[in-house]
BAFI-3210 file (N, C-alpha, C; in Angstrom, 3 decimals, decimal comma, padded with zeros to 6 digits):
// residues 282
n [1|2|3|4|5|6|7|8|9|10|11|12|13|14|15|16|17|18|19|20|21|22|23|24|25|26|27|28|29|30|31|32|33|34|35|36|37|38|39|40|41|42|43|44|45|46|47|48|49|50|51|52|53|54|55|56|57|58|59|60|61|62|63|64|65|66|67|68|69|70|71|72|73|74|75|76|77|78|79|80|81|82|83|84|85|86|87|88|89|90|91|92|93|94|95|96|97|98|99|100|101|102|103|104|105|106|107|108|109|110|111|112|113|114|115|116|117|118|119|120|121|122|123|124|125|126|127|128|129|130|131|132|133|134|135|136|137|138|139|140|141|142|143|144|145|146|147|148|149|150|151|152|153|154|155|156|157|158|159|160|161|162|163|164|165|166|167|168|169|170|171|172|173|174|175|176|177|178|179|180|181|182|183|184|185|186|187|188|189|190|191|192|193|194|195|196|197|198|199|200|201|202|203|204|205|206|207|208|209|210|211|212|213|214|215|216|217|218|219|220|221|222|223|224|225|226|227|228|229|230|231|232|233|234|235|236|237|238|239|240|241|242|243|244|245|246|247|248|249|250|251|252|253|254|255|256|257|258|259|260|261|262|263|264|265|266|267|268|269|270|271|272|273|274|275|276|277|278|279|280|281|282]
n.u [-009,207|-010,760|-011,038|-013,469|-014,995|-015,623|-016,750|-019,070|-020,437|-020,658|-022,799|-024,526|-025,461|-025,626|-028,554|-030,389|-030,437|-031,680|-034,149|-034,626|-035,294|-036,054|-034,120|-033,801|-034,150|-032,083|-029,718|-029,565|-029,273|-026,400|-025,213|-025,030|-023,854|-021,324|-020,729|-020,243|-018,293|-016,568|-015,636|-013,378|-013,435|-014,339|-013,456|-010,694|-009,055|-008,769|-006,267|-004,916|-007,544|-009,816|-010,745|-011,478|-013,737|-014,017|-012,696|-012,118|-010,444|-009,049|-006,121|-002,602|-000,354|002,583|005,201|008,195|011,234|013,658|016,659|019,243|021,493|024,650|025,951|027,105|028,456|027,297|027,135|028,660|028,831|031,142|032,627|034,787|035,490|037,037|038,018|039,650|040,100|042,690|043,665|042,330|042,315|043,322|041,892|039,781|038,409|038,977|036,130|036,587|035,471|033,027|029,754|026,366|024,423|023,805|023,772|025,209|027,855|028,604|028,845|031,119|032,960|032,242|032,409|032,619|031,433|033,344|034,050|034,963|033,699|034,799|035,878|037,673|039,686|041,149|044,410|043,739|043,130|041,516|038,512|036,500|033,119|030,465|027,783|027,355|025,501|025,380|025,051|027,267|029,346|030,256|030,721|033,029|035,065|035,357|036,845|038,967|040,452|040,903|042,387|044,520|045,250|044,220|044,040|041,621|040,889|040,709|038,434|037,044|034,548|032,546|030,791|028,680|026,710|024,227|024,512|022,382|019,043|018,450|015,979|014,471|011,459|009,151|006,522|003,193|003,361|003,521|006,526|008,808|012,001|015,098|015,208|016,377|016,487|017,004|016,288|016,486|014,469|012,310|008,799|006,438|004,307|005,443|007,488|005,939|004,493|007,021|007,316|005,324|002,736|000,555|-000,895|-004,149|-004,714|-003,349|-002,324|-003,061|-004,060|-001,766|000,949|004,563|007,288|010,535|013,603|016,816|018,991|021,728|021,373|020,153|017,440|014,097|010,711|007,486|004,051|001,953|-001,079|-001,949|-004,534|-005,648|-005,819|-003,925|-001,957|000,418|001,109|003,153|006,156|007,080|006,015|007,747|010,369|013,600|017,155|018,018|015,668|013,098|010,315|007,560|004,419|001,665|000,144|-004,043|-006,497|-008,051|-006,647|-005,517|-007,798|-009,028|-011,424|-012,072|-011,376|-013,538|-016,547|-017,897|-015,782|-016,194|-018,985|-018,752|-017,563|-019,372|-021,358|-019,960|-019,494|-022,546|-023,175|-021,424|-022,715|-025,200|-024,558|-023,690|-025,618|-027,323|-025,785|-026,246|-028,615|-029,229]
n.v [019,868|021,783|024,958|025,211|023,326|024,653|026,812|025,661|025,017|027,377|028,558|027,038|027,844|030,014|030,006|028,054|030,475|032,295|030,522|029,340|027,075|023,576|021,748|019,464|018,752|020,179|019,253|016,903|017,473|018,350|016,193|014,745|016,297|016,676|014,005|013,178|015,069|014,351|011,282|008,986|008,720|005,780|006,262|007,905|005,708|003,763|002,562|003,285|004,031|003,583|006,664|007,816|006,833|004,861|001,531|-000,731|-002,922|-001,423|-000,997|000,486|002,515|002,425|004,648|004,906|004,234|005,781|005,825|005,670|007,619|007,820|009,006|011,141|009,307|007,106|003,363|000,770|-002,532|-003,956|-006,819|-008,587|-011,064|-013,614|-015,917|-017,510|-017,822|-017,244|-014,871|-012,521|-012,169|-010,048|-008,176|-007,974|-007,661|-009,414|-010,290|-010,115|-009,384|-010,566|-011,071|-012,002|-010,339|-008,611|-005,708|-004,538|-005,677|-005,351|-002,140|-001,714|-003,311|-002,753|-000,447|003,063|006,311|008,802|012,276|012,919|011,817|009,636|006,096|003,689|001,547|-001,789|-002,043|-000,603|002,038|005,103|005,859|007,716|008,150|009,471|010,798|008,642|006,052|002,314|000,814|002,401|002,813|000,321|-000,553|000,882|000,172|-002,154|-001,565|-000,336|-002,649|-004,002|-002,693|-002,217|-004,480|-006,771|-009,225|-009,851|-012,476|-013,349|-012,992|-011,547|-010,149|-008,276|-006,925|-004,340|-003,150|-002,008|-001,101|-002,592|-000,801|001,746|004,115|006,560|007,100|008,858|010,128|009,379|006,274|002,425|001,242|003,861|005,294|004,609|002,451|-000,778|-002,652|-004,905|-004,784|-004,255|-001,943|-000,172|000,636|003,168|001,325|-000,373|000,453|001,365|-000,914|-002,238|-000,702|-001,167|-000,345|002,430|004,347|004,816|007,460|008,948|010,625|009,467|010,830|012,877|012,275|013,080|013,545|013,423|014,084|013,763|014,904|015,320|017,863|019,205|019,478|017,923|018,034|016,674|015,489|012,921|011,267|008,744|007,091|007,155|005,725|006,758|007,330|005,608|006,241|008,338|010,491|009,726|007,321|005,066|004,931|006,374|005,706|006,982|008,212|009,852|009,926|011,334|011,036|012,980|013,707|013,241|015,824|014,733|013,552|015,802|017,560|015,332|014,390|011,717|008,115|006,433|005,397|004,260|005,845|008,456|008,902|008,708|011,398|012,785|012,527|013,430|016,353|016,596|016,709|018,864|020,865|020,856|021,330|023,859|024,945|024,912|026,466|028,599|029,917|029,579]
n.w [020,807|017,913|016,503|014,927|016,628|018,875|017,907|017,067|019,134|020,628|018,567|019,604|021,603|021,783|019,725|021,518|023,642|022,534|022,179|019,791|018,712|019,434|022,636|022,427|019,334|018,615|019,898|018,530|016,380|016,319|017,876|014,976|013,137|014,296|013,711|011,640|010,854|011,971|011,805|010,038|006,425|004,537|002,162|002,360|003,645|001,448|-000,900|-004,026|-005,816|-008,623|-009,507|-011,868|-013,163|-015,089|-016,358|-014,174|-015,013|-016,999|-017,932|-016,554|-017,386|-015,921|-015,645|-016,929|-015,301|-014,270|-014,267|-011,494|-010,082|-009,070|-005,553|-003,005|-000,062|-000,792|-000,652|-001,846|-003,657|-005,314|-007,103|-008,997|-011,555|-013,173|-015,338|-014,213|-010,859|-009,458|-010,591|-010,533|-007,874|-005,779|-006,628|-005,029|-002,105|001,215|003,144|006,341|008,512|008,409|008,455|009,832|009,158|006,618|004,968|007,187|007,106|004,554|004,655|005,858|004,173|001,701|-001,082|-000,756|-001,847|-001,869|-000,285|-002,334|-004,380|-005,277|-005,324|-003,972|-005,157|-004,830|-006,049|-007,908|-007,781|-006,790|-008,578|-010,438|-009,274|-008,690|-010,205|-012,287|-013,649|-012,189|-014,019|-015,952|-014,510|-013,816|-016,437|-017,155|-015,155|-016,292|-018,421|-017,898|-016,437|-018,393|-020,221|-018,755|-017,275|-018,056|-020,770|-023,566|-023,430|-020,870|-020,098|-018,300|-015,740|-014,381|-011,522|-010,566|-007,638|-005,925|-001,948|-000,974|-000,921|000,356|002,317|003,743|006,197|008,039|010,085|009,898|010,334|011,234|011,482|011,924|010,312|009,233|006,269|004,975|001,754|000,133|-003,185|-006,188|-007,182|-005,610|-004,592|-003,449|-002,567|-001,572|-000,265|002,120|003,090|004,027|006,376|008,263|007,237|006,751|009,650|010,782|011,275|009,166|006,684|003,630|001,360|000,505|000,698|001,296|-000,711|-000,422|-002,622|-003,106|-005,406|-008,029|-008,573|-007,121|-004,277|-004,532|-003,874|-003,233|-003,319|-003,098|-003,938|-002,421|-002,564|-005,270|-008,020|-010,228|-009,533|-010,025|-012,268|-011,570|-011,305|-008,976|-008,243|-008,125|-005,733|-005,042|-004,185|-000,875|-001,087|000,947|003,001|003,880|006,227|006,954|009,527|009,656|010,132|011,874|013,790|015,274|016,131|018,057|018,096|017,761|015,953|014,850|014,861|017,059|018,785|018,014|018,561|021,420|022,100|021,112|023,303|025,811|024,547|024,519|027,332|027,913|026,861|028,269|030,718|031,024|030,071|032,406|034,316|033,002|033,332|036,239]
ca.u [-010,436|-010,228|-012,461|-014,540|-015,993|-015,735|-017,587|-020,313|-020,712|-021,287|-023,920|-025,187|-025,979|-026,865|-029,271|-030,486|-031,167|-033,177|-035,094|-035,272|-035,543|-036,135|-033,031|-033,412|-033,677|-030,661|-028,668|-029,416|-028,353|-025,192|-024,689|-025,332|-023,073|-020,255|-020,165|-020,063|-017,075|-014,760|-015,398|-012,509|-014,572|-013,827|-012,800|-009,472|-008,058|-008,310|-005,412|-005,141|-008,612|-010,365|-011,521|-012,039|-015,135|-013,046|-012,780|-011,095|-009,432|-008,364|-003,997|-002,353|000,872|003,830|006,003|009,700|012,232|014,840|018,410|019,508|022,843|025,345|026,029|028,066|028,143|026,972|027,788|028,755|029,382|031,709|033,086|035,703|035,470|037,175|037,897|040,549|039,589|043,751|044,085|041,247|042,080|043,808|040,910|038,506|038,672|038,678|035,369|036,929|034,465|031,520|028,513|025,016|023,825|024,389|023,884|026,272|028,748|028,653|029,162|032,701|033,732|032,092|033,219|031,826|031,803|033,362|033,469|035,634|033,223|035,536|035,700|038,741|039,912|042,718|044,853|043,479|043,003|040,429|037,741|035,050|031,704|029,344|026,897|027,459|024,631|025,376|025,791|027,823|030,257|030,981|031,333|034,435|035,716|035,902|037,406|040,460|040,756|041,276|043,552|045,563|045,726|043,915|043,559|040,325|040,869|040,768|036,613|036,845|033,217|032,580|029,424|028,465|025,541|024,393|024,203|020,844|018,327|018,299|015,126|013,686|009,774|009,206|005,339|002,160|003,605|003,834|007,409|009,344|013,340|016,110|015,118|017,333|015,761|017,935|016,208|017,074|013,646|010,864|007,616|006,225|003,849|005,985|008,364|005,034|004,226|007,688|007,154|003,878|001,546|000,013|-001,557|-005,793|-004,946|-002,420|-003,184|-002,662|-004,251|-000,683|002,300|005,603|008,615|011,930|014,728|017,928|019,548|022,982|021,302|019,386|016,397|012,964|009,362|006,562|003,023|001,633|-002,147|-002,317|-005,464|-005,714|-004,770|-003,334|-000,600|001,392|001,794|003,569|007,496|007,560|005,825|009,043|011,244|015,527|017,953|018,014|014,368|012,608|009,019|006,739|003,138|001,203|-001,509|-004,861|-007,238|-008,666|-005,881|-005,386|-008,687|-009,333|-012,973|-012,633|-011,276|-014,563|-018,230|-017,480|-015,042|-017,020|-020,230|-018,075|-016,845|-020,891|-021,951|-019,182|-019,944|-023,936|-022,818|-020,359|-023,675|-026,246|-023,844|-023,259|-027,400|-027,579|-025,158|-026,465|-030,670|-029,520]
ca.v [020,304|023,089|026,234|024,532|022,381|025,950|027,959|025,148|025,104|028,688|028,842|025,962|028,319|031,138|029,374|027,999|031,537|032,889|029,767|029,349|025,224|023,039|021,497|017,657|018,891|020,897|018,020|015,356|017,852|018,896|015,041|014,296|016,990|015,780|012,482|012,893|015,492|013,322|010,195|009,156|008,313|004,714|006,813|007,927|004,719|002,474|002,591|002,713|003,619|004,129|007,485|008,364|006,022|004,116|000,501|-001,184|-003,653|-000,955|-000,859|001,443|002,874|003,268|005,833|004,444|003,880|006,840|005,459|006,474|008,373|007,534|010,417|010,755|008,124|005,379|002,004|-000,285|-003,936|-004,772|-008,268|-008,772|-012,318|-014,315|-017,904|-017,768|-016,786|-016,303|-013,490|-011,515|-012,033|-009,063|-007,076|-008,377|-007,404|-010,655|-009,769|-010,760|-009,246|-010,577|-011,177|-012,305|-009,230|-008,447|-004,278|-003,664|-006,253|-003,944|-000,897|-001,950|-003,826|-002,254|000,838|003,750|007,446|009,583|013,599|013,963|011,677|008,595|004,763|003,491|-000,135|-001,928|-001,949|000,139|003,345|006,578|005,692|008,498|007,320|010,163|011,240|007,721|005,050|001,664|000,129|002,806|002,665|-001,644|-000,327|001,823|-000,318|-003,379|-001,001|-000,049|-003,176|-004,603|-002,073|-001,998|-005,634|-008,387|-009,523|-009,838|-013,860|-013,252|-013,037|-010,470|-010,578|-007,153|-006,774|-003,633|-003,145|-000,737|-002,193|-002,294|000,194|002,931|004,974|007,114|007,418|009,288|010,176|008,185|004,917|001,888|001,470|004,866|005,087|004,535|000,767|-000,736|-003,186|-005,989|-005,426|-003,352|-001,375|-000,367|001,574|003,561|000,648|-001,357|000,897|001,636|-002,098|-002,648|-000,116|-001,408|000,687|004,402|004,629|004,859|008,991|009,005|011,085|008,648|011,319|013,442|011,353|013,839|012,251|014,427|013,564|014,105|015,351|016,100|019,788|020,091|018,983|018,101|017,540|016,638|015,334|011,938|010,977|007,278|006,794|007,436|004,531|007,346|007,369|004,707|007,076|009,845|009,933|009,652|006,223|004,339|005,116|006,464|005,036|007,798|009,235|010,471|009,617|011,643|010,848|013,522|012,736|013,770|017,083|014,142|013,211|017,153|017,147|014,722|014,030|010,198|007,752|005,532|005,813|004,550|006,927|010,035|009,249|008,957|012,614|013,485|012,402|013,978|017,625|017,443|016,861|019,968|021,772|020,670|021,570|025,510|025,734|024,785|027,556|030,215|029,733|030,055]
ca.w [020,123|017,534|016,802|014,522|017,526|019,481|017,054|016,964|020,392|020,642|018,119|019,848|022,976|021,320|019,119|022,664|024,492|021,398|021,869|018,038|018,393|020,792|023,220|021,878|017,791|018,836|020,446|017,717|014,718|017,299|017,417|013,617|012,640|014,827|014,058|010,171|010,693|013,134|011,841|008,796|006,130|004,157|001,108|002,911|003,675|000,456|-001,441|-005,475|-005,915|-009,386|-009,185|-012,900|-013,236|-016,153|-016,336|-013,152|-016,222|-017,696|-017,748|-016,538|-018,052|-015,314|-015,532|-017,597|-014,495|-014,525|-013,553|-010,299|-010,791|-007,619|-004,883|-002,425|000,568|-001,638|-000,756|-003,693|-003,853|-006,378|-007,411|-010,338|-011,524|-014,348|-015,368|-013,234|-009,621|-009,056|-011,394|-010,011|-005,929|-005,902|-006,741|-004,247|-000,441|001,971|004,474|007,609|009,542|007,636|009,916|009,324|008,687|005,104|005,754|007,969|006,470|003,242|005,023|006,467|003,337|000,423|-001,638|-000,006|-002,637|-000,721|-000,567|-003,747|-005,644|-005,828|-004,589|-003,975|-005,305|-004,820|-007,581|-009,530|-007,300|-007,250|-009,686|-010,305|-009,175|-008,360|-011,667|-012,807|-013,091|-011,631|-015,312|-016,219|-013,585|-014,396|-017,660|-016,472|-014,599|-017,054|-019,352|-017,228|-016,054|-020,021|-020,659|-018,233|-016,343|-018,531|-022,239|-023,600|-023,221|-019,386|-019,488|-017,093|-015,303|-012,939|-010,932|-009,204|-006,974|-004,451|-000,817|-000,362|-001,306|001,792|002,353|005,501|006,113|009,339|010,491|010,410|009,587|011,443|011,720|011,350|010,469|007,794|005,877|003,804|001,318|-001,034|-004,120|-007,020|-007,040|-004,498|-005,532|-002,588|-001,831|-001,241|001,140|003,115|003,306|004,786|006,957|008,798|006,407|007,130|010,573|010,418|011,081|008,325|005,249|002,304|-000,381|000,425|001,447|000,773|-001,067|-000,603|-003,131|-002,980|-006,558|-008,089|-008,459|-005,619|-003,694|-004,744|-002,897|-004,220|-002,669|-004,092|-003,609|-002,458|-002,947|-006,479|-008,861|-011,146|-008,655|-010,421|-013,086|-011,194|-011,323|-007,727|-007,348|-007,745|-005,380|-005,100|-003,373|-000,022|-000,950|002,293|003,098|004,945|006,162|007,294|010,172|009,049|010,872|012,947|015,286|016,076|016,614|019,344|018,255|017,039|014,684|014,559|014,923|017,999|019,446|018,415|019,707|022,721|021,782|021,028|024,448|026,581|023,840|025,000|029,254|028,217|026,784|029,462|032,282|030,613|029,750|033,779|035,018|032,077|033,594|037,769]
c.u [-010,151|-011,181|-012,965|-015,305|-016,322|-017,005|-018,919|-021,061|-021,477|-022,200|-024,902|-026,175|-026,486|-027,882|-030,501|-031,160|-032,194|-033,990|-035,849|-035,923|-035,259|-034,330|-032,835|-033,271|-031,952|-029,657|-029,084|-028,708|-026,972|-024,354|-024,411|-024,241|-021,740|-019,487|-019,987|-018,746|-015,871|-014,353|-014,311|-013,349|-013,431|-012,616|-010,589|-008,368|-007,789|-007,597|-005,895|-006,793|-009,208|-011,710|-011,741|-013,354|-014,454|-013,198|-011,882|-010,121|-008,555|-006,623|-004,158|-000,981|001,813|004,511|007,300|010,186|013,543|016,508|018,776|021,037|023,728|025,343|026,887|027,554|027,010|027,643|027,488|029,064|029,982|032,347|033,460|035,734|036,446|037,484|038,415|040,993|040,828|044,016|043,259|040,992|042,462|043,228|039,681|038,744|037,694|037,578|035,737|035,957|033,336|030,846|027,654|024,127|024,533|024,958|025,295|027,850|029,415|029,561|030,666|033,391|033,209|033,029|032,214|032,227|031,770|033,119|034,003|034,913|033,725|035,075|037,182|039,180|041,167|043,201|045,066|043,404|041,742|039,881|036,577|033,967|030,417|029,118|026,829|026,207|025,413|026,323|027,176|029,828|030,879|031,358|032,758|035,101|036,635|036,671|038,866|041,037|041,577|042,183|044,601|046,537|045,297|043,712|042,092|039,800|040,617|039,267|036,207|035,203|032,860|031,028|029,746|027,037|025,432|024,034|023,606|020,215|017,884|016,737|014,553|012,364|009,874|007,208|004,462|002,765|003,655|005,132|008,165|011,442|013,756|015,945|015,950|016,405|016,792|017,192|016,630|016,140|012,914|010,310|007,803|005,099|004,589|007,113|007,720|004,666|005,223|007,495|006,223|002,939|000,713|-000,824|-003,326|-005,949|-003,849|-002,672|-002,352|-002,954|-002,691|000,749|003,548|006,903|009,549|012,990|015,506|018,894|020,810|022,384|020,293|018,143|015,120|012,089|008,246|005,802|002,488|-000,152|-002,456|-003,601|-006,168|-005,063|-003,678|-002,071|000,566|001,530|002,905|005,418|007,801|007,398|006,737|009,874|012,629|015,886|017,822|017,215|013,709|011,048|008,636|004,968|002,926|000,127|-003,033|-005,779|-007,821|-008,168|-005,420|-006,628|-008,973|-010,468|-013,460|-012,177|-012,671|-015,812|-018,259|-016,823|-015,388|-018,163|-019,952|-017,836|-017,973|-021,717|-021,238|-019,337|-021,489|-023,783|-022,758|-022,238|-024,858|-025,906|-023,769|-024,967|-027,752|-026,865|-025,756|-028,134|-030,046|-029,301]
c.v [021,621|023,780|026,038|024,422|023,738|026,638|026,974|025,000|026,589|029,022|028,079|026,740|029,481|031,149|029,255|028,938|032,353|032,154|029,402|027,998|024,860|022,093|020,322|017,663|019,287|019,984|017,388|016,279|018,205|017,610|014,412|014,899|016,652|014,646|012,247|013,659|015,325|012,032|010,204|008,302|006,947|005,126|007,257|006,809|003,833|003,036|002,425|002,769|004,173|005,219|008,226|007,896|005,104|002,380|-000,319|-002,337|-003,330|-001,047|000,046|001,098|003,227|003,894|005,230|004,776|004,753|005,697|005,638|006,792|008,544|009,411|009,719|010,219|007,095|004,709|001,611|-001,212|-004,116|-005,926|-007,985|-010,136|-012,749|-015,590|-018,633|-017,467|-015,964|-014,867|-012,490|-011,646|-011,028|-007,943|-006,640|-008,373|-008,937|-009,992|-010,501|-010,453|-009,537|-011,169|-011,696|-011,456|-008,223|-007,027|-003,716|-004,705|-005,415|-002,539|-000,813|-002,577|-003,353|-000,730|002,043|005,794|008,352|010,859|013,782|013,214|010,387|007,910|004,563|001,669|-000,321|-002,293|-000,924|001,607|003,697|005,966|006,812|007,463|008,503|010,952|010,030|006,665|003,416|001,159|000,731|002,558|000,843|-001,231|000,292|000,755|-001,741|-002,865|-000,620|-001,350|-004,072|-003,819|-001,863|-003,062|-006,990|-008,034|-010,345|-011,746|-014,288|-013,625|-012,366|-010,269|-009,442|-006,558|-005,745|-003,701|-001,945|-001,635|-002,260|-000,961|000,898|003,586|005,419|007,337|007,751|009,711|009,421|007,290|003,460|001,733|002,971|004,768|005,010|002,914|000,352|-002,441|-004,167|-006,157|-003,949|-002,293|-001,373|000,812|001,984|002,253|-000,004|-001,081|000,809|000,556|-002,502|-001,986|-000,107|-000,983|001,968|003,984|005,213|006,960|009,295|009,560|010,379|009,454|012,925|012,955|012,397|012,757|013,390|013,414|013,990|013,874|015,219|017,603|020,222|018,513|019,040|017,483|017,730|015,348|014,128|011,598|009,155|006,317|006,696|006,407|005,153|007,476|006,246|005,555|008,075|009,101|009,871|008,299|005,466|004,985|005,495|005,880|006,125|008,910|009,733|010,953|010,067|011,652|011,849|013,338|014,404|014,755|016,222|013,688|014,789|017,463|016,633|014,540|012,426|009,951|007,341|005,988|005,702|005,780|008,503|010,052|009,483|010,099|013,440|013,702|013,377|015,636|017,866|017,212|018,101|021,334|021,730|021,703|023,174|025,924|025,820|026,245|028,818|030,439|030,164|031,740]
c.w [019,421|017,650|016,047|015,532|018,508|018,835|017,420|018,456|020,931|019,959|018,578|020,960|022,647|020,592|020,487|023,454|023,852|021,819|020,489|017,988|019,636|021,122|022,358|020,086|017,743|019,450|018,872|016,743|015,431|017,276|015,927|012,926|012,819|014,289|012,566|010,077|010,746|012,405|010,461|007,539|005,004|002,872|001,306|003,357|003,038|-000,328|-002,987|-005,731|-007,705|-009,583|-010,993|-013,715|-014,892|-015,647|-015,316|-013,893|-017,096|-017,183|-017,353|-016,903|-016,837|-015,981|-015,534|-016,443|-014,855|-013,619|-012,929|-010,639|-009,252|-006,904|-003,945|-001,189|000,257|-001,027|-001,354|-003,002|-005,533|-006,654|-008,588|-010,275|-012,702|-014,177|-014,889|-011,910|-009,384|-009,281|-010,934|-008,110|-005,433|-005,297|-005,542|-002,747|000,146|003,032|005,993|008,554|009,000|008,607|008,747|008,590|007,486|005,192|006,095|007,705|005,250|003,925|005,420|005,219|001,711|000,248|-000,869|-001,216|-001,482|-001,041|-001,778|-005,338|-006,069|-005,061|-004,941|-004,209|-005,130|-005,991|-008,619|-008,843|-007,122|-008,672|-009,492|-010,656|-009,583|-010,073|-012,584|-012,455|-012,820|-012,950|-015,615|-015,607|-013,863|-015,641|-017,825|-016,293|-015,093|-017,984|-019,067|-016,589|-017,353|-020,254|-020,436|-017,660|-016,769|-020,064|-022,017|-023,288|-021,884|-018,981|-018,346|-016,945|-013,792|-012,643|-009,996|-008,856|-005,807|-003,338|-000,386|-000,913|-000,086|001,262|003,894|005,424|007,533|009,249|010,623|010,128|011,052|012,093|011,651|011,598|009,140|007,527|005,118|003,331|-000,125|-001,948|-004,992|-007,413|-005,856|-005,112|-003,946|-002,106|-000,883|-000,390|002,632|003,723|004,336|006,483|008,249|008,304|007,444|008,319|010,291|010,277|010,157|006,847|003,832|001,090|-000,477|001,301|000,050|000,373|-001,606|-001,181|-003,532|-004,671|-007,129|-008,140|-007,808|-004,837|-004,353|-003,512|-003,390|-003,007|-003,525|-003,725|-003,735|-002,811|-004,205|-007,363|-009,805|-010,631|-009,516|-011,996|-013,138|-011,125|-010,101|-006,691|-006,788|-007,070|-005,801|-003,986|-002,642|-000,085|000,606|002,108|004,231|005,273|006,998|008,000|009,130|010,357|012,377|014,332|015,646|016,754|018,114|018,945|017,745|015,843|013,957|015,258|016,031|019,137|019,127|018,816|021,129|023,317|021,707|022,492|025,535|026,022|024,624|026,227|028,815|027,976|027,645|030,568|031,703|030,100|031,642|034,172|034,438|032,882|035,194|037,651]
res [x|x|x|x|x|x|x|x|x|x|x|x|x|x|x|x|x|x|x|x|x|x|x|x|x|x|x|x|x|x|x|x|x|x|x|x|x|x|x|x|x|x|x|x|x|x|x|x|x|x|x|x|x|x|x|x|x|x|x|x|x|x|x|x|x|x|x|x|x|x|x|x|x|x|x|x|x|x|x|x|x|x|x|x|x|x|x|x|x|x|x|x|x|x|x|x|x|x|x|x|x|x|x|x|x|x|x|x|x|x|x|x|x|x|x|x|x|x|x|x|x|x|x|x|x|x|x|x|x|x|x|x|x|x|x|x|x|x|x|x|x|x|x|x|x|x|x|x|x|x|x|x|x|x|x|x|x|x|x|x|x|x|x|x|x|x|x|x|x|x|x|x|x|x|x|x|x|x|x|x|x|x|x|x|x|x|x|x|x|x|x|x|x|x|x|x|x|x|x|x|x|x|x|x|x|x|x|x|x|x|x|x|x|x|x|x|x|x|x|x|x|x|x|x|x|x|x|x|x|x|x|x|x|x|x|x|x|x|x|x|x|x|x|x|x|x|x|x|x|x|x|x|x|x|x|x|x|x|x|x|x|x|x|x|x|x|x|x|x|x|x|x|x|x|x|x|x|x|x|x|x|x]
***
């Protein structure tokens, strides 16, 4: 209970020994007051809401898809293909340990950027990765591979990928931990969704999203509740962003999620003030 519910309590009793108002006006507004403060009101937990009074048909404009630009401990999947599997077996690591679980299959047999920034292939060596986007990097790679080890008749065919899309969400959520996700985007719904979605004391109008840079760190506060949110450059997700939900005043509190559970919190408040008007009168 904080010193809000303190403070009100105390004016409750000194209100009380004046005798300004009677005991039962003074309970119901004591209850009334309560139970509008604790409770979480509907507004807080719908998602995407149109709060500019605008047309719920109206579009909205996302926010153009920035490129994610590798870093270091990336995992890649790469595959070199051409018309002739022989010529390109070389290139391609046998997964002997391949499992069911795609993940952690990757992690032991993909390329991994290490501290100096490189991936290492066979064949071909040290390739700089890190500041490179995904495309970029196949683009490299088909380029040294033509120049050095096939004619253009070869149809050389090189797919990279990242191995999964990593992200951490830690606080209110449902699930909490590091997810990894097989598609080539995720918005923040759709991390939170995986996630089990925001807990009923979970503040959806400031969910933090830490991301990890080539020149530093950012953090930045998103308002879920707001449809304007799919504008912000933070809806869509990075590959090793970091999601934090913040609980809301009500679970520090203790006074109730539901109408329920604070009248509960109202009844057990006027005992606490009965029982302290009893001891203050002997």
């Amino acid at each position: 209970m904080n010193g809000d519910i303190f403070e009100l309590l105390n004016e409750t009793l000194y209100l009380l020994q004046k005798n300004k108002m009677s005991k039962s006006v003074l309970y119901i507004l004591l209850g009334i007051s309560l139970f509008f403060t604790s409770c979480i009101p509907i507004k807080d937990l719908v998602y995407l809401q149109n709060k500019n009074g605008t047309e719920a048909s109206a579009p909205i404009t996302e926010v153009m898809l920035k490129p994610y630009h590798l870093q270091v401990n990336d995992v890649l999947s790469i595959t070199i293909k051409a018309d002739d599997p022989k010529l390109t077996s070389i290139f391609n690591p046998t997964n002997k340990g391949e499992t069911d679980n795609v993940g952690s299959s990757l992690y032991f047999s993909g390329y991994t950027v290490d501290d100096h920034g490189n991936i290492r292939i066979p064949v071909l060596g040290d390739i700089s990765a890190i500041g490179y986007t995904v495309d970029e990097l196949r683009m490299k790679i088909e380029k040294q591979l033509l120049d050095e080890y096939f004619k253009k008749e070869a149809n050389i065919f090189v797919i990279v990928r990242l191995a999964g899309f990593k992200y951490t969400i830690n606080g209110e959520v449902g699930s909490v931990g590091t997810k990894f996700l097989f598609q080539d985007h995720v918005n923040i719904m759709e991390a939170i969704a995986n996630s089990g979605d925001i807990t009923i004391t979970g503040d959806r109008k400031a969910v933090t999203i830490i991301r990890q840079l080539p020149t530093g760190t950012e953090m930045h506060d998103i308002d879920l509740t707001d449809i304007n949110v799919m504008q912000s450059p933070y809806y869509n997700l990075q590959p090793n962003d970091y999601i934090y939900v913040k609980p809301l005043k009500q679970k520090t509190w203790g006074t109730g999620k539901t109408g329920i559970e604070s009248l509960s919190t109202i009844i057990t408040l006027i005992s606490l003030v009965t029982t302290a008007l009893v001891l203050l009168t002997l």
